[in-house]
C-alpha positions as CSV (number, residue, x, y, z in Angstrom):
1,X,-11.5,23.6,-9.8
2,X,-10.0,20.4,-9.9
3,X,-11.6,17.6,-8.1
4,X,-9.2,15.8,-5.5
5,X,-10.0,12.2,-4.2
6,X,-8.4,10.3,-1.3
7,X,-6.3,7.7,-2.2
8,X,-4.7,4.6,0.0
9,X,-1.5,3.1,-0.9
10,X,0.3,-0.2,0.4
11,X,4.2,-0.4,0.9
12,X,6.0,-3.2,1.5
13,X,10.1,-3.9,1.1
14,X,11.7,-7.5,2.7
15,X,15.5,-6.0,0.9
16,X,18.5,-4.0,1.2
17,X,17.7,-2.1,4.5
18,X,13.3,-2.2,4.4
19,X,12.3,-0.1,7.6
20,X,15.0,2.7,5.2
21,X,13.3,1.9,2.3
22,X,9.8,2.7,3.1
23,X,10.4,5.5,5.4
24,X,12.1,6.7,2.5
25,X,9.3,6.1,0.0
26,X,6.5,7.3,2.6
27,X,8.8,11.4,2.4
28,X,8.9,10.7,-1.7
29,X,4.9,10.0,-1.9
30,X,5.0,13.4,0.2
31,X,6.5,15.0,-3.1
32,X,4.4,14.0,-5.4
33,X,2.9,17.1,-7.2
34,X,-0.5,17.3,-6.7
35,X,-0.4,15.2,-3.2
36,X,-1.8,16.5,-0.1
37,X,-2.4,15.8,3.6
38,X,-0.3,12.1,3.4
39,X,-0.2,9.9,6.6
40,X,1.1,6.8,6.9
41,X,0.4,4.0,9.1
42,X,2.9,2.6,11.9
43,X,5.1,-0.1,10.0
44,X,4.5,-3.5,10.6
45,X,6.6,-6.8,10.1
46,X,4.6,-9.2,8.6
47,X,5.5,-12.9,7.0
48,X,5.7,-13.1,3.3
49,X,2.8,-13.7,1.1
50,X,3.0,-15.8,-1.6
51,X,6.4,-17.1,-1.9
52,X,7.3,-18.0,1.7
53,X,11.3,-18.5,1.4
54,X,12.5,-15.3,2.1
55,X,12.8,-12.6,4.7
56,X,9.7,-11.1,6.6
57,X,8.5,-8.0,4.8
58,X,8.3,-4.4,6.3
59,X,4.4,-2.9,5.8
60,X,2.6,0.4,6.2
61,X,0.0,1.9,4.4
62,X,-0.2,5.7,3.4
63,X,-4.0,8.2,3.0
64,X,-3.4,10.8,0.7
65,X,-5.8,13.7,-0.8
66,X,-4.4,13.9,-4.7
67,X,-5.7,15.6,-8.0
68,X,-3.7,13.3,-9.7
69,X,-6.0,10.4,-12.1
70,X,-5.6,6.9,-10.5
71,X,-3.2,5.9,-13.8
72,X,-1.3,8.9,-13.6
73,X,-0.7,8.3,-9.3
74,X,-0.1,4.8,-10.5
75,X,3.3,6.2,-13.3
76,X,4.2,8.4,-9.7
77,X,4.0,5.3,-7.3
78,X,6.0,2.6,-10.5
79,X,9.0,5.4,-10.9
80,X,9.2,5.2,-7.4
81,X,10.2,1.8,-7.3
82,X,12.4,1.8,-10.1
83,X,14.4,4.5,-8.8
84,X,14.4,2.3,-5.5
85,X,15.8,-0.3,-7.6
86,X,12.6,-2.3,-8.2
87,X,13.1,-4.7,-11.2
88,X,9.7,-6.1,-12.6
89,X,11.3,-9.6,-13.6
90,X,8.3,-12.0,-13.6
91,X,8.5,-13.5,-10.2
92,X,5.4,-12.6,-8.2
93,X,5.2,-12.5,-4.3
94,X,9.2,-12.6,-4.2
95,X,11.6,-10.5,-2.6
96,X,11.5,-6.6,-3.4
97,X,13.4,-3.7,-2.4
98,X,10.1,-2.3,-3.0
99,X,6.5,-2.1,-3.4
100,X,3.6,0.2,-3.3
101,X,0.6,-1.1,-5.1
102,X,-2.6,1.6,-5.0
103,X,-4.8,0.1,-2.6
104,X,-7.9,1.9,-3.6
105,X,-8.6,5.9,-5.1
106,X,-12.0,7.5,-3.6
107,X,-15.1,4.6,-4.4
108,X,-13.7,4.1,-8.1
109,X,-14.3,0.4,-9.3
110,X,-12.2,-0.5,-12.2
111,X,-10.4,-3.1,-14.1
112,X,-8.1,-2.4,-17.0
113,X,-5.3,-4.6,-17.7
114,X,-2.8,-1.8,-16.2
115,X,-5.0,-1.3,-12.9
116,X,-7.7,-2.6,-10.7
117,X,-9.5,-1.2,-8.0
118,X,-9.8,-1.7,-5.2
119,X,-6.6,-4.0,-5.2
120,X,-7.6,-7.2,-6.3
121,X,-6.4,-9.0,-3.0
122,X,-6.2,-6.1,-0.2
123,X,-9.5,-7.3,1.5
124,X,-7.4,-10.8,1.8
125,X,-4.4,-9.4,3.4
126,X,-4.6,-8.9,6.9
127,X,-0.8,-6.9,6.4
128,X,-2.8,-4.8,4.0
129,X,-5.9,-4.6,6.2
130,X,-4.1,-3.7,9.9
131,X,-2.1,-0.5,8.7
132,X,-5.2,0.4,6.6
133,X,-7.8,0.3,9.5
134,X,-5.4,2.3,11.3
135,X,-5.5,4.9,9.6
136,X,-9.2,4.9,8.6
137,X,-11.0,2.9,11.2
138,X,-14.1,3.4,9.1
139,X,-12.7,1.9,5.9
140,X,-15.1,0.5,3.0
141,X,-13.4,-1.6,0.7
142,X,-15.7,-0.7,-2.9
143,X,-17.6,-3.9,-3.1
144,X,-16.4,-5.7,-0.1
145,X,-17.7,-3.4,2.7
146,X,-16.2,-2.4,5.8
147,X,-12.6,-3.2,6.2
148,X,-12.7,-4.3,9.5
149,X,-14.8,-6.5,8.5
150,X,-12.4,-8.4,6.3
151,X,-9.8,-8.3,8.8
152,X,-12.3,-10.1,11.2
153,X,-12.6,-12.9,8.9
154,X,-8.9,-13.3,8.3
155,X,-7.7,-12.3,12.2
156,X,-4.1,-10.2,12.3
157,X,-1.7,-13.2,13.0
158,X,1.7,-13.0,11.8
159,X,1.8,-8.8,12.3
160,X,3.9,-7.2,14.3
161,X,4.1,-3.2,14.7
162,X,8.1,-1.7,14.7
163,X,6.9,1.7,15.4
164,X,4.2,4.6,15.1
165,X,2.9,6.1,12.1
166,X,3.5,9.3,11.2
């Protein structure tokens, strides 16, 4: 029997129609073979991060049960974007039609040049954080600790909910 883990993964898009774009990517994660039991968060409008000349960015997060490897979800959640239209030119924190980084897979620690978890930076991101804890009020962030914990040291400003999760 293969082994299946729970998985969290953020979205974000701040282009070309965003509140379409990650509805949209939240029903393709859905088909993913070898996904089960997805929810996503409510979607939130957040400022951007990073590179703060452009428009605010659209944010959910999505819980998933997968048999999938963590680098294997990761080729899913990458052809995603490109078929989205994601273009990987260099500019970090810019303006994206799309984005789901793997937030974190089960308790797995790792760091290879192609993928760390947890996400380097999701216990620092209260847009990250707020959809997250909704999700999984209980949240542990491997070698952070609780979730809501982070968020209490960062506070939600600057996050606004557009509608309910589903």
């Amino acid at each position: 029997m293969v082994e299946s883990h729970r998985a969290f993964v953020g979205l974000g898009s701040n282009r070309d129609d965003p509140v379409g774009r990650v509805r949209r990517a939240v029903e393709r994660l859905k088909a993913i073979p070898g996904v089960s039991g997805l929810r996503a968060s409510a979607l939130y409008l957040t400022a951007p991060w990073g590179v703060k000349d452009q428009p605010d960015f659209v944010n959910a997060v999505a819980v998933m049960d997968t048999v999938r490897g963590p680098l294997e979800l990761l080729d899913e959640l990458q052809a995603l974007e490109v078929t989205a239209g994601r273009r990987r030119d260099g500019e970090r924190w810019g303006p994206r039609v799309l984005d789901l980084d793997l937030l974190m897979y089960g308790d797995l620690q790792m760091d290879t040049p192609r993928l760390t978890l947890p996400h380097p930076r999701m216990h620092e991101r209260a847009f990250v954080l707020v959809p997250l804890l909704e999700l999984a009020p209980d949240a542990r962030i491997p070698g952070h600790g609780p979730a809501a914990r982070c968020l209490e040291a960062l506070g939600p400003e600057g996050i606004r909910p557009l509608e309910a999760g589903r």
